[in-house]
Backbone bond lengths (Angstrom), bond angles and torsions (degrees), N, CA, C in turn:
res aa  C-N    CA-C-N  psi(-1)  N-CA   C-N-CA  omega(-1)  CA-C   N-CA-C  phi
1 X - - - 1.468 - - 1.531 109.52 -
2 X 1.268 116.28 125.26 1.582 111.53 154.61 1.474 128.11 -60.41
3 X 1.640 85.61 116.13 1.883 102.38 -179.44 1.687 113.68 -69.10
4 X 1.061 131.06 -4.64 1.635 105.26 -159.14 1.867 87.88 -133.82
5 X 1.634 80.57 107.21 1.632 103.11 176.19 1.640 99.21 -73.26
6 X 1.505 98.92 149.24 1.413 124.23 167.69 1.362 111.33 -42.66
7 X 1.177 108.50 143.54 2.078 104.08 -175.01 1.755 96.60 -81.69
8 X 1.586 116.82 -165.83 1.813 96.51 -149.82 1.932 86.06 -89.81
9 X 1.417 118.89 -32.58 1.393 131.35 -176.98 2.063 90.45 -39.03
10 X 1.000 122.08 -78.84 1.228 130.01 -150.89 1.514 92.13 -80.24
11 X 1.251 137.62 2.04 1.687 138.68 161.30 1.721 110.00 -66.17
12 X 1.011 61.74 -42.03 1.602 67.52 -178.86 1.483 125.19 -140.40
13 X 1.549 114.31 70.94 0.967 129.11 170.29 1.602 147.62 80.29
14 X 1.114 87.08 -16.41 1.437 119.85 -168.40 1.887 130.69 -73.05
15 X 1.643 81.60 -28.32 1.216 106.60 -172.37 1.557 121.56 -131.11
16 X 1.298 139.00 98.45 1.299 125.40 -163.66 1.351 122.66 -102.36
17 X 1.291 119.50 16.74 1.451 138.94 -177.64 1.656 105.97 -46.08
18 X 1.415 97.50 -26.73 1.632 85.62 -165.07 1.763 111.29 -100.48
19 X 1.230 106.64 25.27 1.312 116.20 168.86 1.569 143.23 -119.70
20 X 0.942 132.05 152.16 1.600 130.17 179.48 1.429 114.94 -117.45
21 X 1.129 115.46 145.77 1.394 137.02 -167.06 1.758 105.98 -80.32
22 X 1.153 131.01 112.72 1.439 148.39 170.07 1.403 107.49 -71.04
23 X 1.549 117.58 146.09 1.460 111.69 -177.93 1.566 111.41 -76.30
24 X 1.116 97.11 3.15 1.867 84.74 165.29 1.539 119.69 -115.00
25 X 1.755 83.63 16.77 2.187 83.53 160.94 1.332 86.41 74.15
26 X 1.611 148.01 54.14 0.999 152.04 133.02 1.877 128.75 -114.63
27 X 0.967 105.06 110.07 1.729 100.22 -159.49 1.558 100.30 -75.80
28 X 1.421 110.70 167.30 1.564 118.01 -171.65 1.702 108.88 -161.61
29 X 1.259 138.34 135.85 1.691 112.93 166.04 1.626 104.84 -77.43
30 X 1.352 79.55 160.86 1.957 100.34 -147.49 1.718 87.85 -57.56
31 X 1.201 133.02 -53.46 1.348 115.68 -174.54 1.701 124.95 -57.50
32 X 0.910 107.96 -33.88 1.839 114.77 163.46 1.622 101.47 -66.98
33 X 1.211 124.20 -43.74 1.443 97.26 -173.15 1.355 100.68 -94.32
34 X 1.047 137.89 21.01 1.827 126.19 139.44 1.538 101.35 -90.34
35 X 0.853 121.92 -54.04 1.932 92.77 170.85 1.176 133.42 -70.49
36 X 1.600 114.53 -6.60 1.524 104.81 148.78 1.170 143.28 -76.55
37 X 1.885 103.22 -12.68 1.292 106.95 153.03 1.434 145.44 -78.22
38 X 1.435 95.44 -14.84 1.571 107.97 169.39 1.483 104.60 -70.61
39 X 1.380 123.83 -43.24 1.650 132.12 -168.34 1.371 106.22 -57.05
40 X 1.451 100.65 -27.33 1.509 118.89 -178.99 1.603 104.71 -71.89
41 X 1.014 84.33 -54.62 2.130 87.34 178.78 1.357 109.51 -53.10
42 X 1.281 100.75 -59.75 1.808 95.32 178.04 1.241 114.73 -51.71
43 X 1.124 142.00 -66.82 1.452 147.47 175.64 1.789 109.88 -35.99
44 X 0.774 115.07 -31.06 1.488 115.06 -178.12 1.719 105.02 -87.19
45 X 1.362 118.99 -13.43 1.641 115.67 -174.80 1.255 93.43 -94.70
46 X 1.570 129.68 -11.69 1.629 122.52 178.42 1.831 96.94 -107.88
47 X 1.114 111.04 29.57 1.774 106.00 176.83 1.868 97.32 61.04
48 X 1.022 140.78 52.38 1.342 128.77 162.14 1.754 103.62 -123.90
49 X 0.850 126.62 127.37 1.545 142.25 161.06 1.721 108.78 -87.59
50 X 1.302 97.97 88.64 1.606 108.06 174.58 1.723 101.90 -70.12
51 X 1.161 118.13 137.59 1.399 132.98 145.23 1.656 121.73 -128.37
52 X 1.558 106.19 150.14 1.234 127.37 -163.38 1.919 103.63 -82.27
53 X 1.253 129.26 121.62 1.833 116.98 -160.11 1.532 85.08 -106.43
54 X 1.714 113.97 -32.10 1.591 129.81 -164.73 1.470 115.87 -127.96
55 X 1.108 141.65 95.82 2.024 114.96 145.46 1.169 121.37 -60.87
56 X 2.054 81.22 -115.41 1.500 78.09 -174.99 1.994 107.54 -106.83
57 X 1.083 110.06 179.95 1.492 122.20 174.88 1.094 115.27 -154.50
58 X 1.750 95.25 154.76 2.010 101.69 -155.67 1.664 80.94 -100.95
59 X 1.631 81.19 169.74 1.201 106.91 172.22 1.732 119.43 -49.98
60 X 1.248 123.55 -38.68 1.506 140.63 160.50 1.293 108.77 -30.24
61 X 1.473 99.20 -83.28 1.701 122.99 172.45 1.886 118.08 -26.64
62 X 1.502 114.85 -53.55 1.155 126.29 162.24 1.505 129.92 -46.90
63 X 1.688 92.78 -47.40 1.474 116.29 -175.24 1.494 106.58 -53.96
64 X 2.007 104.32 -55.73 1.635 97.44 -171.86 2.004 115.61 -64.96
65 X 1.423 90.14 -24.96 1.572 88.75 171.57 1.186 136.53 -57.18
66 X 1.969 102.15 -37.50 1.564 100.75 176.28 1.370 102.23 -81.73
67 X 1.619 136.06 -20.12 1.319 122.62 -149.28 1.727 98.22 -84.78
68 X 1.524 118.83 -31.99 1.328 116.98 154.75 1.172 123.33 -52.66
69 X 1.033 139.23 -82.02 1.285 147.09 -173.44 1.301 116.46 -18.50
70 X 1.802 105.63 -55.83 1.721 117.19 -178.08 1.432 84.07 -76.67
71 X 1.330 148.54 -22.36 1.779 108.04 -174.23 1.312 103.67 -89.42
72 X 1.134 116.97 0.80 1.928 122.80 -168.61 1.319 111.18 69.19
73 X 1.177 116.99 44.80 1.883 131.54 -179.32 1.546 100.05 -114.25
74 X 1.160 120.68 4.99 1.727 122.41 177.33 1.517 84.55 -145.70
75 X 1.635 123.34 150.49 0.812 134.50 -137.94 2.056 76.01 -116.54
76 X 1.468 109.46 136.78 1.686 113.46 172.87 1.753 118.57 -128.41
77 X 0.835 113.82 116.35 1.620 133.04 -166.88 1.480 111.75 -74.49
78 X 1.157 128.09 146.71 1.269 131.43 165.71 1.749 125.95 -100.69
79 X 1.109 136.41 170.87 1.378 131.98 -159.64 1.645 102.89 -64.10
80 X 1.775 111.79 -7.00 1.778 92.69 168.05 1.303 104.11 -107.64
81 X 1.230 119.70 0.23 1.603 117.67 173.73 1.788 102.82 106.48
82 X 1.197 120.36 15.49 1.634 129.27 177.25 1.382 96.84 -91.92
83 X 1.599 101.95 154.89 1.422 110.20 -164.75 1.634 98.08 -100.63
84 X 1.483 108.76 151.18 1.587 125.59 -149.66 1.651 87.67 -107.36
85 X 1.619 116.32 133.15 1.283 101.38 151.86 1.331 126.54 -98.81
86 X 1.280 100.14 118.03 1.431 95.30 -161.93 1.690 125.27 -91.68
87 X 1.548 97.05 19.11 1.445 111.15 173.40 1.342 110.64 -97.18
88 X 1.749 121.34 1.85 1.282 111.75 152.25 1.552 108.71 -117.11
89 X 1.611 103.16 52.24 1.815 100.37 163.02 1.619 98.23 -111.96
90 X 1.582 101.41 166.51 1.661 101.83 145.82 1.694 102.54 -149.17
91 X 1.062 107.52 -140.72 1.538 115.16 -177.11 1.412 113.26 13.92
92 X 1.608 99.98 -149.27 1.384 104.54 174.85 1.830 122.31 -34.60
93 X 1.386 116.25 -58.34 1.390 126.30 -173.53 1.869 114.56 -50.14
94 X 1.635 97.55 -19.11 1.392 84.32 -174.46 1.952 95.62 -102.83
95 X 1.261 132.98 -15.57 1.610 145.52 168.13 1.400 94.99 -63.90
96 X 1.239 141.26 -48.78 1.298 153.19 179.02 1.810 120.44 -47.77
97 X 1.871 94.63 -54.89 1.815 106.16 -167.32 1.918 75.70 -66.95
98 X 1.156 129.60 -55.55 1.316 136.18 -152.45 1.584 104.58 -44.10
99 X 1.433 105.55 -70.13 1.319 123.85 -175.26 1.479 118.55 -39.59
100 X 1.813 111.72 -52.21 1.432 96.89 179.96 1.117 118.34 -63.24
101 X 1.152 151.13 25.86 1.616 127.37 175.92 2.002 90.85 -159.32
102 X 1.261 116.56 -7.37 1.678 109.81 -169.97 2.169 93.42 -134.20
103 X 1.279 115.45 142.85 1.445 120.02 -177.71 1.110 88.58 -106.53
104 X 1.672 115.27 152.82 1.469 129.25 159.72 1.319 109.13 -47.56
105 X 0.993 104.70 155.18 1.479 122.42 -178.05 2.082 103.93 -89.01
106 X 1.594 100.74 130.83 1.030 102.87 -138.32 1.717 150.63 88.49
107 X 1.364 98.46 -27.51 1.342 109.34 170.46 1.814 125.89 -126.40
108 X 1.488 84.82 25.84 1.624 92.25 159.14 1.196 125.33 -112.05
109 X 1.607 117.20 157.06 1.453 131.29 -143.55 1.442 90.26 -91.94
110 X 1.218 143.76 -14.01 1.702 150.50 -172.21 2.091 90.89 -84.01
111 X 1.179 118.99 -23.91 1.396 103.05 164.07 1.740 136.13 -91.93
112 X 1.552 107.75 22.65 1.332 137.70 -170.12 1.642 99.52 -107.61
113 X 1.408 125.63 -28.50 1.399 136.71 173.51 1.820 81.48 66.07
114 X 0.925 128.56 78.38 1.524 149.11 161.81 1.716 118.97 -161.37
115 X 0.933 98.25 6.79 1.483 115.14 -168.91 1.582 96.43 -112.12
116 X 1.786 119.32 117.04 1.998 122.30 137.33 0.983 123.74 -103.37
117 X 1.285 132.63 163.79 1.463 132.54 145.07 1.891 103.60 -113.53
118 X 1.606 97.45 112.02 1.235 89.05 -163.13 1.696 101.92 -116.21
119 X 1.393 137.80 158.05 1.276 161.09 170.62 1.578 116.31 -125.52
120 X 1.390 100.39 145.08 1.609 137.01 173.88 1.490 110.36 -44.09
121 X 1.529 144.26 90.26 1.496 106.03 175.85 1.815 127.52 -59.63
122 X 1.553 100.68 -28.84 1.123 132.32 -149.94 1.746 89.28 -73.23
123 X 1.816 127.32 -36.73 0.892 97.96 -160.84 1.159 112.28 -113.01
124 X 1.587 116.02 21.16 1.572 124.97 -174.32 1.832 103.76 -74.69
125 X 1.546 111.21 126.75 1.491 104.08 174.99 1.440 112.10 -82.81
126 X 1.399 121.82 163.12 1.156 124.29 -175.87 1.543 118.48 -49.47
127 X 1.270 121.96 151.60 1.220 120.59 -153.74 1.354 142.35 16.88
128 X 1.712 100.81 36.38 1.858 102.49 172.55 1.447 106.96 -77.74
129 X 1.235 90.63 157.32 1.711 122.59 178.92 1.577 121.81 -114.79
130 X 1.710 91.87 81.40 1.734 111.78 179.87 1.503 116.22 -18.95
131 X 1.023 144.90 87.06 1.682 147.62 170.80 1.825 112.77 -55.66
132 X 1.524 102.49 -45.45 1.490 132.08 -155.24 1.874 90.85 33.36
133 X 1.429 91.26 91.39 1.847 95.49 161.45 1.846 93.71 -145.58
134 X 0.917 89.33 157.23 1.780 123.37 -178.50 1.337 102.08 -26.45
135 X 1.322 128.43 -65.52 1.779 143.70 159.50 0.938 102.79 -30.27
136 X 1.559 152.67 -13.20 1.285 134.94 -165.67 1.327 107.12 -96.13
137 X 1.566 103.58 -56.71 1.777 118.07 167.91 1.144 126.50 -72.26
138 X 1.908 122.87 10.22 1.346 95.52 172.96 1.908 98.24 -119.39
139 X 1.336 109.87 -155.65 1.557 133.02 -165.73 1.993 79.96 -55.71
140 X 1.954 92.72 125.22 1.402 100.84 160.34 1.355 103.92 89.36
141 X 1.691 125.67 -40.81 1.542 106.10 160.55 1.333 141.11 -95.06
142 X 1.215 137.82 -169.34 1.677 137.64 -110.93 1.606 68.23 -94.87
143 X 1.118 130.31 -63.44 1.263 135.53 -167.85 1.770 122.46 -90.76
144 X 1.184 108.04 39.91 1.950 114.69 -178.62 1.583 96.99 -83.36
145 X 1.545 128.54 -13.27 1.393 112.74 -173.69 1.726 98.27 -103.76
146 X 0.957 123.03 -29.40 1.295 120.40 156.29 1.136 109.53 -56.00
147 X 1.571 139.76 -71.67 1.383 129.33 -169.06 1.743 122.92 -44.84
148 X 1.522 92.44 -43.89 1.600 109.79 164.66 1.648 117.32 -38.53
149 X 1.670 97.34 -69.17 1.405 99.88 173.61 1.164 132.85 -58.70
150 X 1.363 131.34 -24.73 1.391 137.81 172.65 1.567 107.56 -62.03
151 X 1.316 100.54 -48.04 2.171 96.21 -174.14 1.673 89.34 -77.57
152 X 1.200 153.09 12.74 1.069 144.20 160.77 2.045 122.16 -86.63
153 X 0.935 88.90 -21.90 1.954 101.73 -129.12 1.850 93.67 -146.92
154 X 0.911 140.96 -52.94 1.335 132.30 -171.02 1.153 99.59 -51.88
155 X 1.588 139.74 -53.24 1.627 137.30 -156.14 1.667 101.43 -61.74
156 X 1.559 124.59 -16.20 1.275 134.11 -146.92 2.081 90.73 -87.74
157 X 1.092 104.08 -35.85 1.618 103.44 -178.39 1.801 101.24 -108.36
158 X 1.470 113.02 8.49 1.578 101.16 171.06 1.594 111.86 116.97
159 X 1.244 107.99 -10.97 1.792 113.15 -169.98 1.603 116.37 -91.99
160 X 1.178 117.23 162.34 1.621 130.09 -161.47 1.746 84.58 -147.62
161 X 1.576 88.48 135.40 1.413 101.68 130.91 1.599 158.17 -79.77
162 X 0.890 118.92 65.15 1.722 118.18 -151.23 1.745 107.82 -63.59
163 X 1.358 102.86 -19.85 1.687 93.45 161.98 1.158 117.23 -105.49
164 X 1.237 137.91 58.69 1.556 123.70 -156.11 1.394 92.49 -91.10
165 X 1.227 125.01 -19.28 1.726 108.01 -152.13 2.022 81.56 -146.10
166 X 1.834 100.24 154.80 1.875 88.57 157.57 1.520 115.99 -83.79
167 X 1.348 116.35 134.43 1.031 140.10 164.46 2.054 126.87 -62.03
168 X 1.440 90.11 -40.89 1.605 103.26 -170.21 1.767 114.59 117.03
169 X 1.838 92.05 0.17 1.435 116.82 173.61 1.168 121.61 -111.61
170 X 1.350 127.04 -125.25 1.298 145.97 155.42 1.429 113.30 -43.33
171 X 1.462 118.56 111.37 1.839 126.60 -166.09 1.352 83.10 -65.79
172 X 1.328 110.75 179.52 2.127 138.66 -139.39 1.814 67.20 -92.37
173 X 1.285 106.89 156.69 1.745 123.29 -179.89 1.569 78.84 -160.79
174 X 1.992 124.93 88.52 1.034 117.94 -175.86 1.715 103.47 -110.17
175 X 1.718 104.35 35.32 1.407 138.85 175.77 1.334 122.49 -118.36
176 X 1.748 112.07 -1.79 1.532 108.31 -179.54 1.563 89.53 -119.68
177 X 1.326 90.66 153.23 2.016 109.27 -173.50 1.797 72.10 -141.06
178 X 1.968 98.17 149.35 1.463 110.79 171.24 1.716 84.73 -145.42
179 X 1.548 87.89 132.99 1.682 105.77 147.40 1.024 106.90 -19.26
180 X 1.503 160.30 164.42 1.221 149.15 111.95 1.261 95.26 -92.60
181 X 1.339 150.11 1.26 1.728 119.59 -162.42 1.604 86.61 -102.12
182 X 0.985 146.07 -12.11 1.329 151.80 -177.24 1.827 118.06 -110.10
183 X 1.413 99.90 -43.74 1.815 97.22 -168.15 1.461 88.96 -88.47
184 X 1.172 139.03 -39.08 1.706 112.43 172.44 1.515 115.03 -42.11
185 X 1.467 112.87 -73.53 1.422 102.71 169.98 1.609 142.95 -38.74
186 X 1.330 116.02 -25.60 1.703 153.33 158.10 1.955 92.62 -54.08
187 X 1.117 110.96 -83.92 1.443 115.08 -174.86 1.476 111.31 -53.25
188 X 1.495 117.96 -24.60 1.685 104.66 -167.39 1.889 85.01 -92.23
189 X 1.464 136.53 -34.96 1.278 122.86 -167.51 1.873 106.42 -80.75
190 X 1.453 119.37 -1.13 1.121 117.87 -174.38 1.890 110.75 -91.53
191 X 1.382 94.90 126.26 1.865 94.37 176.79 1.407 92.09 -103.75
192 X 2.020 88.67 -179.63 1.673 104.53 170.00 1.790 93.82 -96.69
193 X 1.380 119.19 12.11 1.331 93.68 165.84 1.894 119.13 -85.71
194 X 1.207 88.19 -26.93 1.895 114.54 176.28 1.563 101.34 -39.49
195 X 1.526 103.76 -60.71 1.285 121.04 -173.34 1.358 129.28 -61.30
196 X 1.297 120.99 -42.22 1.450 151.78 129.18 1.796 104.37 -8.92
197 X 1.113 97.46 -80.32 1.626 105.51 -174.70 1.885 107.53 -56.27
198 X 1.094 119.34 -47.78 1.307 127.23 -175.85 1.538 109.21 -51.82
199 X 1.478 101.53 -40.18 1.757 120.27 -163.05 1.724 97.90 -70.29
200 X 1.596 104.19 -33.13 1.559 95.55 179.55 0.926 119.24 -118.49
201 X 1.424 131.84 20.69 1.287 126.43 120.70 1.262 152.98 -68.45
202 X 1.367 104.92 -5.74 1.650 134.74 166.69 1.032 99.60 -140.77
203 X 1.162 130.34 83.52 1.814 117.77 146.78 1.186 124.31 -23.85
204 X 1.331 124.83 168.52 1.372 129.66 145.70 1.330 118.00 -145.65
205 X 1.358 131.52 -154.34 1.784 141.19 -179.72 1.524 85.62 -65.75
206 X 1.409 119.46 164.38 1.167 134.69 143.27 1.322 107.70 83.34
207 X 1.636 118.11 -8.48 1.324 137.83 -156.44 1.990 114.84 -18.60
208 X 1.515 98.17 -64.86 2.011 145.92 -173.36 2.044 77.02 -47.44
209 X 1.405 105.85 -73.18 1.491 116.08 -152.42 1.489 98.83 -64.23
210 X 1.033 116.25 -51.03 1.736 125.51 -160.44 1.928 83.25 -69.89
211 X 0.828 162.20 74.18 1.436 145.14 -168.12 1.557 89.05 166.99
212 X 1.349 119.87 -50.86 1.605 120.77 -158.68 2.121 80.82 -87.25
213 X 0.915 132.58 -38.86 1.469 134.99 -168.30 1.687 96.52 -95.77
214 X 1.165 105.59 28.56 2.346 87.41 -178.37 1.621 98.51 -73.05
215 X 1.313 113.60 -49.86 1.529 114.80 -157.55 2.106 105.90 -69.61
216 X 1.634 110.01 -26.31 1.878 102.43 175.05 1.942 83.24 -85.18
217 X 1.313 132.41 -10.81 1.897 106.79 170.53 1.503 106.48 -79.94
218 X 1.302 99.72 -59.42 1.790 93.07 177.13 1.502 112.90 -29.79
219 X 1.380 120.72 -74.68 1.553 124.30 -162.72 1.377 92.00 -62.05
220 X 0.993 136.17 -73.26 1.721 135.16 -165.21 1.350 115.30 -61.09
221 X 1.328 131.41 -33.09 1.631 121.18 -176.81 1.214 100.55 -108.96
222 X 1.673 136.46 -51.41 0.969 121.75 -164.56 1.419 123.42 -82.82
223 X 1.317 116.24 -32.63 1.826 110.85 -166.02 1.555 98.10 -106.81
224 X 1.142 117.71 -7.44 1.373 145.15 165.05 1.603 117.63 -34.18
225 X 1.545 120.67 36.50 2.197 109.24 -158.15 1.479 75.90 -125.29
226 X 1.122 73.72 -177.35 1.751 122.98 -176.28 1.946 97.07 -83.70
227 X 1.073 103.40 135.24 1.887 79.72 162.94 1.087 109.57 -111.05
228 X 1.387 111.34 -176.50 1.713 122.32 -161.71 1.590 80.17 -98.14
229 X 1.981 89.52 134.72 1.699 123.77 166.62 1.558 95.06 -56.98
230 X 1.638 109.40 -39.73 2.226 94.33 -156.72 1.391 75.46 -135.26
């Protein structure tokens, strides 16, 4: 396992020093993107053409996501995939529609550059329109032989699913694979004080609430995965 966790700046987003640029303009730390290229090798000896949809993302990147979302200017889904109005949420219920499918800013694992959300090239039909929702990777969708192969075959170059299943947190993401030889160590050096500091140095929407609720996000979104089978 790699010992030397990300310092707290680059935990959460802030800092991207510890990454390299992929030829498809997707950043990664250099040890995840040599095992995403092996994952890549494997996948191509079973006919699958892996592509990268996500790396990594800064804290910024996150920011404009949640700051849409809470104004209802990005469109937010509920656990069947129906769209939430979120101009009749507040408190918790509206931190909540957010959370299942979007991480606080700062406290997502896509700013560790160990984090994909990856897809099939091979099995996209002509002119589909990527969703990445749960239906895609299982029995009957575009991507169920990819999803298959990942709980088979990802641990083989180093990868975990941390959403494989719902938790009561973060809905099934049976499209994200993580390093484990790196984001375990990433998650055990990461606090909610890290997070704390990040939050007030960039505000965002919801600022007061997201602050009075850190300690039910910590337990529920962040330490909140699936663990790795190998």
């Amino acid at each position: 396992m790699i010992q030397s966790p990300l310092s707290a700046s680059q935990l959460t987003g802030q800092d991207p020093s510890h990454l390299i640029e992929l030829s498809d303009g997707n950043r990664l730390h250099p040890a995840a993107a040599k095992a995403w290229q092996q994952l890549c090798q494997l996948a191509a000896q079973d006919g699958i053409e892996l592509a990268m949809v996500s790396g990594y993302r800064s804290y910024q990147r996150q920011a404009l996501i949640w700051q849409q979302k809470y104004q209802g200017t990005r469109p937010v889904l509920d656990a069947q995939q129906r769209p939430v109005a979120m101009e009749q949420l507040s408190g918790w219920p509206k931190l909540e529609a957010i959370l299942r499918f979007s991480a606080l800013p700062g406290a997502s694992r896509h700013h560790w550059g160990t984090e994909l959300d990856v897809m099939d090239k091979t099995a996209l039909p002509p002119g589909y329109q990527l969703k990445l929702t749960a239906d895609e990777y299982q029995a009957g969708g575009v991507f169920a032989r990819l999803g298959s192969w990942l709980q088979q075959h990802a641990a083989k170059a180093g990868f975990f699913l941390p959403y494989q299943s719902y938790r009561g947190g973060v809905a099934a993401e049976p499209w994200h694979i993580s390093f484990k030889p790196l984001s375990e160590p990433c998650l055990s050096a990461f606090t909610p004080q890290m997070l704390r500091h990040a939050l007030e140095q960039e505000p965002i929407l919801g600022q007061e609430l997201v602050l009075a609720q850190l300690p039910r996000i910590w337990s529920d979104y962040v330490q909140n995965i699936c663990e790795a089978s190998a």
